[in-house]
Residue frames as a rotation matrix with the C-alpha (Angstrom) as fourth column:
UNK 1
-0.450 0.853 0.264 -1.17
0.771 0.223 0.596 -8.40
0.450 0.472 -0.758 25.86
UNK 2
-0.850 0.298 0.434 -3.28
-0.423 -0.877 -0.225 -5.01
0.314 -0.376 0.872 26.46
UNK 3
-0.588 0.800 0.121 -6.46
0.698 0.577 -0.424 -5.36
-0.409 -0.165 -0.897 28.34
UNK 4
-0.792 0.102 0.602 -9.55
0.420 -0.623 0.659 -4.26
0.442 0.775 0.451 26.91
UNK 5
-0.912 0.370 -0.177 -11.10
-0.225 -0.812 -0.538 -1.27
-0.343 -0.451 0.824 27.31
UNK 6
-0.167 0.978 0.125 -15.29
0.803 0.209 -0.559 -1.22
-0.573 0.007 -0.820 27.53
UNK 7
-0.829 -0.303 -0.471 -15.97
0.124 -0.919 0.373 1.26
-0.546 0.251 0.800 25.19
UNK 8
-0.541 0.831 -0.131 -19.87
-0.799 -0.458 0.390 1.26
0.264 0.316 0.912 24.05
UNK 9
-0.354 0.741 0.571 -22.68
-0.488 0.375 -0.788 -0.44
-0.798 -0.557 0.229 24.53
UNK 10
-0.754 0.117 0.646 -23.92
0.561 0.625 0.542 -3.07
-0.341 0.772 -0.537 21.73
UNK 11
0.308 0.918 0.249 -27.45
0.931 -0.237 -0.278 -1.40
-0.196 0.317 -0.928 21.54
UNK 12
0.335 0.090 -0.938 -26.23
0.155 -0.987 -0.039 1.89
-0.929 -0.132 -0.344 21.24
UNK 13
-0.803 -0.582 -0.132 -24.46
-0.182 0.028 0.983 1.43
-0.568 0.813 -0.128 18.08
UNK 14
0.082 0.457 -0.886 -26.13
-0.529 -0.733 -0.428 2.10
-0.845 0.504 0.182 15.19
UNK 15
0.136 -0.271 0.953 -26.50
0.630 0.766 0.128 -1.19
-0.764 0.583 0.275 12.70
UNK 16
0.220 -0.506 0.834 -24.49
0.969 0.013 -0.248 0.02
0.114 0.863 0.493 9.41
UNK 17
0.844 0.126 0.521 -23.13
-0.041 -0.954 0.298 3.25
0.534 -0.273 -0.800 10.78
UNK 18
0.237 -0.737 -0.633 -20.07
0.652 0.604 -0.459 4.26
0.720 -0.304 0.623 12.58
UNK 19
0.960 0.279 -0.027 -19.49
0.129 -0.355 0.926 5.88
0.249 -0.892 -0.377 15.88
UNK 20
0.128 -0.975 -0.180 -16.06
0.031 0.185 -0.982 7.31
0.991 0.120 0.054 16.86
UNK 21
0.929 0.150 -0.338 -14.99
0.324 0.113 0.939 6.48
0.179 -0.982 0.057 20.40
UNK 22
0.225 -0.961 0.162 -11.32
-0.711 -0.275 -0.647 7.49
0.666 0.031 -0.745 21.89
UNK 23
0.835 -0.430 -0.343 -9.06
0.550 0.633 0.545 4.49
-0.017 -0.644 0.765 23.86
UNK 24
0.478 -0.816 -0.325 -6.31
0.744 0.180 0.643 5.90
-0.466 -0.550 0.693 25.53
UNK 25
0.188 -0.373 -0.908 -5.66
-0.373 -0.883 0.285 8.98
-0.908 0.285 -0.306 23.39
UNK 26
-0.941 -0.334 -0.051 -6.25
-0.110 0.159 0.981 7.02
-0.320 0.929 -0.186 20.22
UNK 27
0.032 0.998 0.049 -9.64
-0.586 0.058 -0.808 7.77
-0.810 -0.003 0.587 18.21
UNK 28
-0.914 0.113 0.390 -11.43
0.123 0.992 0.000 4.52
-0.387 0.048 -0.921 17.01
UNK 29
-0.494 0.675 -0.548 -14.36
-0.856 -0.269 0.441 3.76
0.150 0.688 0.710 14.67
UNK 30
-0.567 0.275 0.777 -16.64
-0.264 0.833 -0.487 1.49
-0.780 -0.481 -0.400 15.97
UNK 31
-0.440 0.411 -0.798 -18.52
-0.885 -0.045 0.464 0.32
0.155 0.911 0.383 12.93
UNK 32
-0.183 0.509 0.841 -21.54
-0.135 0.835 -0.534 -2.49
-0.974 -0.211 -0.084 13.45
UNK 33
-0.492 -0.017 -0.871 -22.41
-0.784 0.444 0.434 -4.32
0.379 0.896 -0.232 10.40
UNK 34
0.263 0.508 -0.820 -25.37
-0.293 0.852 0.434 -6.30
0.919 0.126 0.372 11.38
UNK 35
0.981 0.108 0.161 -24.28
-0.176 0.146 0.974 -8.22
0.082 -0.983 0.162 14.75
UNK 36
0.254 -0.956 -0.146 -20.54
0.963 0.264 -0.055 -7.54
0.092 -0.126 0.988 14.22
UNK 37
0.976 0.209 -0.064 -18.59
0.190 -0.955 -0.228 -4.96
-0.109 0.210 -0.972 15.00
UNK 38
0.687 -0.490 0.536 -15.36
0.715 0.326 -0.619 -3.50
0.129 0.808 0.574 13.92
UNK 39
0.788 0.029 -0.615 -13.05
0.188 -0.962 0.196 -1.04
-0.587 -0.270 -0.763 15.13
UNK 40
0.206 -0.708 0.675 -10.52
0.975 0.091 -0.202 0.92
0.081 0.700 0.709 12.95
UNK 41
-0.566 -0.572 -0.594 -8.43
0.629 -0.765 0.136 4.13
-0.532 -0.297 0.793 13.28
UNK 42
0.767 0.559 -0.317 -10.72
0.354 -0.779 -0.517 7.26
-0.536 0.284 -0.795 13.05
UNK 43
0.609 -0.009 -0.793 -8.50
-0.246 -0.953 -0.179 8.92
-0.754 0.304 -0.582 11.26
UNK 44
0.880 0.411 -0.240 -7.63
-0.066 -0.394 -0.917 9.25
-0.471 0.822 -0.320 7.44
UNK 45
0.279 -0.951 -0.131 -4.46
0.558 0.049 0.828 8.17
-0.781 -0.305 0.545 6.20
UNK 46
0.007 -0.047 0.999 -4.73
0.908 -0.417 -0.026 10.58
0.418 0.908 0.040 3.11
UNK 47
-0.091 0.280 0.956 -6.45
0.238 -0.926 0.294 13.76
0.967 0.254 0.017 4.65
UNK 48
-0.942 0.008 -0.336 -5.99
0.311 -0.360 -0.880 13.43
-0.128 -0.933 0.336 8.60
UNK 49
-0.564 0.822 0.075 -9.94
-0.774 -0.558 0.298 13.44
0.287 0.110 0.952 8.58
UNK 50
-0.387 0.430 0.816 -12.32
-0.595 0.559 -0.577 11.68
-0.704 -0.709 0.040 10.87
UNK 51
-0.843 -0.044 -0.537 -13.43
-0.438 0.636 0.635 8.39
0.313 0.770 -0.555 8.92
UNK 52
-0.755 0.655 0.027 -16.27
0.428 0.525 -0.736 7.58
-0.496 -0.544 -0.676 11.42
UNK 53
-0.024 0.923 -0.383 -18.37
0.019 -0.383 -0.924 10.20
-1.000 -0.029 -0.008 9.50
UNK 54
-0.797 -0.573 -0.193 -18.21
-0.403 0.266 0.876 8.19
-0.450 0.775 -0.443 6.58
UNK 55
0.309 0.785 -0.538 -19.93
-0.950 0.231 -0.208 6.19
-0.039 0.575 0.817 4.86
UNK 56
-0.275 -0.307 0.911 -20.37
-0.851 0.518 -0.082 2.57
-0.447 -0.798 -0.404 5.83
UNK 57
0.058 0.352 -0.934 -20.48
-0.815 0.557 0.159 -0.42
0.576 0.752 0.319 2.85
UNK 58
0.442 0.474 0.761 -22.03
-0.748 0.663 0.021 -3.01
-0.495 -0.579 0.648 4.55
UNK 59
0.910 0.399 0.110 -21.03
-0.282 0.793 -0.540 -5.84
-0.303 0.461 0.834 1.72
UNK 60
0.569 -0.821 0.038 -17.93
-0.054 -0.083 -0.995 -4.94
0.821 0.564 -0.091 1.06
UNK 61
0.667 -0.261 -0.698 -17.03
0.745 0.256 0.616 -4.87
0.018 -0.931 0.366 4.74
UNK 62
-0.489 -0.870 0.065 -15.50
0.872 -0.488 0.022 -0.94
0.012 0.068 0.998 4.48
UNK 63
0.307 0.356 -0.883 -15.59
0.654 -0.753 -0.076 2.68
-0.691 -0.554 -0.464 5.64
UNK 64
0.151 -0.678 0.720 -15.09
0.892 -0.220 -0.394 5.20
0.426 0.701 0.572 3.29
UNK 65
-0.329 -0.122 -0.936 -13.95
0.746 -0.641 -0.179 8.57
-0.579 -0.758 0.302 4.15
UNK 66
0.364 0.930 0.056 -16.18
0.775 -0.269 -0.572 11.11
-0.516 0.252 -0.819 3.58
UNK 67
0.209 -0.431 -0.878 -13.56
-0.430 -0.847 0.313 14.15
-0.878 0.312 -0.362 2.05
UNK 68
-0.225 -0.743 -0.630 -12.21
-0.875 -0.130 0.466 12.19
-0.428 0.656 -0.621 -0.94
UNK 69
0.676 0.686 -0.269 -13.96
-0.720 0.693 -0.043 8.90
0.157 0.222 0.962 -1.19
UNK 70
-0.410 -0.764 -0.499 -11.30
-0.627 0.633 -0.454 6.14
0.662 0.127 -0.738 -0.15
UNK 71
0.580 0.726 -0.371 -12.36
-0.577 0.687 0.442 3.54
0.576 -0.043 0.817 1.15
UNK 72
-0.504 -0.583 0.637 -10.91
-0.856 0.243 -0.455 1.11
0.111 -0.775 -0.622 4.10
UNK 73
-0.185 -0.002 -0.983 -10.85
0.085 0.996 -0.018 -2.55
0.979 -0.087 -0.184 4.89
UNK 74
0.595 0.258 0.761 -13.07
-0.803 0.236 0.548 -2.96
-0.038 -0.937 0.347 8.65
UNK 75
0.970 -0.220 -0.101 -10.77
0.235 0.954 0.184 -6.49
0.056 -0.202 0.978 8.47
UNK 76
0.185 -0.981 -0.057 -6.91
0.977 0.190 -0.099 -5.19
0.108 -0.037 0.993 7.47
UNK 77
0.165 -0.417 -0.894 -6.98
0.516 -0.736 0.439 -1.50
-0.841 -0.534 0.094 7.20
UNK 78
-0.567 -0.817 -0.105 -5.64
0.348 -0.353 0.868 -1.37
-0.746 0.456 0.485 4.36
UNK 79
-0.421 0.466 -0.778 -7.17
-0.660 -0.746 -0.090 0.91
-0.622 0.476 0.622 1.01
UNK 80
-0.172 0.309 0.935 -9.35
0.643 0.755 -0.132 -0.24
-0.746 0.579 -0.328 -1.23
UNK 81
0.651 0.096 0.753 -9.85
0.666 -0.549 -0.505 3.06
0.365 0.831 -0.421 -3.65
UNK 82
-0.417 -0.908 -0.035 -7.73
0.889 -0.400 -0.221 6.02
0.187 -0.123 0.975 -3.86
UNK 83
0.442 -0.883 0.158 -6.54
-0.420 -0.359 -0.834 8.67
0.793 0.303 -0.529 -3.34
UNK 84
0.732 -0.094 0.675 -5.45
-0.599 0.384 0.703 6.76
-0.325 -0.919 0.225 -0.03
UNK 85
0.564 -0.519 -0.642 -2.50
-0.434 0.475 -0.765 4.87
0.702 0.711 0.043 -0.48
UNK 86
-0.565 -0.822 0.079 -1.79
-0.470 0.242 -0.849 3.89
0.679 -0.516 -0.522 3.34
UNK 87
0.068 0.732 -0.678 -3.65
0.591 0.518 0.619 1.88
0.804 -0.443 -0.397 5.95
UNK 88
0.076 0.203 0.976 -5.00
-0.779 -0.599 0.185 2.68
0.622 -0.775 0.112 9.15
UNK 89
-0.824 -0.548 -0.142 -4.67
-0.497 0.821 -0.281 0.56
0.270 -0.161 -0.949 12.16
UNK 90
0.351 0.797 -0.491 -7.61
-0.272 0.588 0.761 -2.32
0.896 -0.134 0.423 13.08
UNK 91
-0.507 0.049 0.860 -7.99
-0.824 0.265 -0.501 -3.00
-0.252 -0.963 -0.094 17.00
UNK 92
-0.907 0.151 -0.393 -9.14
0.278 0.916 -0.289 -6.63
0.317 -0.371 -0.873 18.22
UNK 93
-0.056 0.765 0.642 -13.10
-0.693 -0.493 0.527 -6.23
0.719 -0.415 0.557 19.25
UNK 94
-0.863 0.415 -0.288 -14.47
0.505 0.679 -0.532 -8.34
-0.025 -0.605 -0.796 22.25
UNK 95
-0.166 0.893 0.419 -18.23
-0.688 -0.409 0.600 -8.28
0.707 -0.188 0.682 22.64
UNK 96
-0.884 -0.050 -0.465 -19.86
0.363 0.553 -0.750 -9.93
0.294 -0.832 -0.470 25.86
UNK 97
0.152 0.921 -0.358 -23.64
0.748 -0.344 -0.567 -9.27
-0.646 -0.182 -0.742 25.99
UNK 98
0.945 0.326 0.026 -23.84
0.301 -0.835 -0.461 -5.64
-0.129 0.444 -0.887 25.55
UNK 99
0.623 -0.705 -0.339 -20.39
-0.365 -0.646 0.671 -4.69
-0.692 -0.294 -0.659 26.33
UNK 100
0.920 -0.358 0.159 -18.44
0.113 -0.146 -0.983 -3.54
0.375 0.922 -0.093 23.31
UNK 101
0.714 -0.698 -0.054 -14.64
-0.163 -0.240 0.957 -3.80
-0.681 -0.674 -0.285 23.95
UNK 102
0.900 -0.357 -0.250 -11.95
-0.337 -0.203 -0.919 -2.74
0.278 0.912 -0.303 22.09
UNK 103
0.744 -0.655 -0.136 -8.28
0.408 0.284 0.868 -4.35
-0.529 -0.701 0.479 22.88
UNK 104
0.894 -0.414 -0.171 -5.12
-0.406 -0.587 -0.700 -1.92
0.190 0.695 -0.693 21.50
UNK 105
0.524 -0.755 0.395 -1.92
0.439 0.636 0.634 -3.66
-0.730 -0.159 0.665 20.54
C-alpha cells in the first residue's frame, strides 16, 4: 500500500476546474466537482497533452482534453468520446479537513 502524498489544499482548488499537481514524477489532475475531488493522469492518452487545462463537465463526472475534445471518466479513466481510444490512470483521493491527498498505486 503507497502512502499518501498531501498535495493541495481543499480551498485552493477551484470548484469545477482542474489543477495539475506532480506526485513523485507523475503529473495528476486534481479536479473538484462541488465537495469532491478527483485525481486523474494529466496527461492525454491520444495527444501526450496536459488534460488539467481542459475543460471540466461537472454532470457527467469528466475532463475533456482541450486539443481534440475527448473526454475522460474522473471515476475509471477510461474515454468517453474520441479520438481517444485509451485510458489514463485514476489515483485514490483522501481528503481530511483541508488536506487534499492523493495515494499512487
Amino acid at each position: 500500500m503507497m502512502v499518501p502524498v498531501r498535495v493541495a489544499s481543499f480551498a485552493a482548488l477551484k470548484p469545477s476546474s482542474a489543477t495539475r499537481v506532480m506526485v513523485d514524477g507523475h503529473p495528476i489532475a486534481l479536479v473538484r466537482i462541488e465537495d469532491d475531488v478527483y485525481a486523474i493522469g494529466d496527461i492525454c492518452s491520444h495527444e501526450k497533452v496536459s488534460l488539467s487545462e481542459g475543460s471540466v463537465w461537472d454532470d457527467e463526472r469528466e475532463l475533456e482534453c482541450w486539443k481534440h475534445g475527448s473526454t475522460f471518466s474522473l471515476l475509471t479513466g477510461e474515454p468517453q468520446s474520441l479520438p481517444a481510444t485509451k485510458s489514463v490512470p485514476v489515483y485514490r483521493v483522501i481528503r481530511e479537513g483541508d488536506d487534499v491527498m492523493v495515494v499512487l498505486s
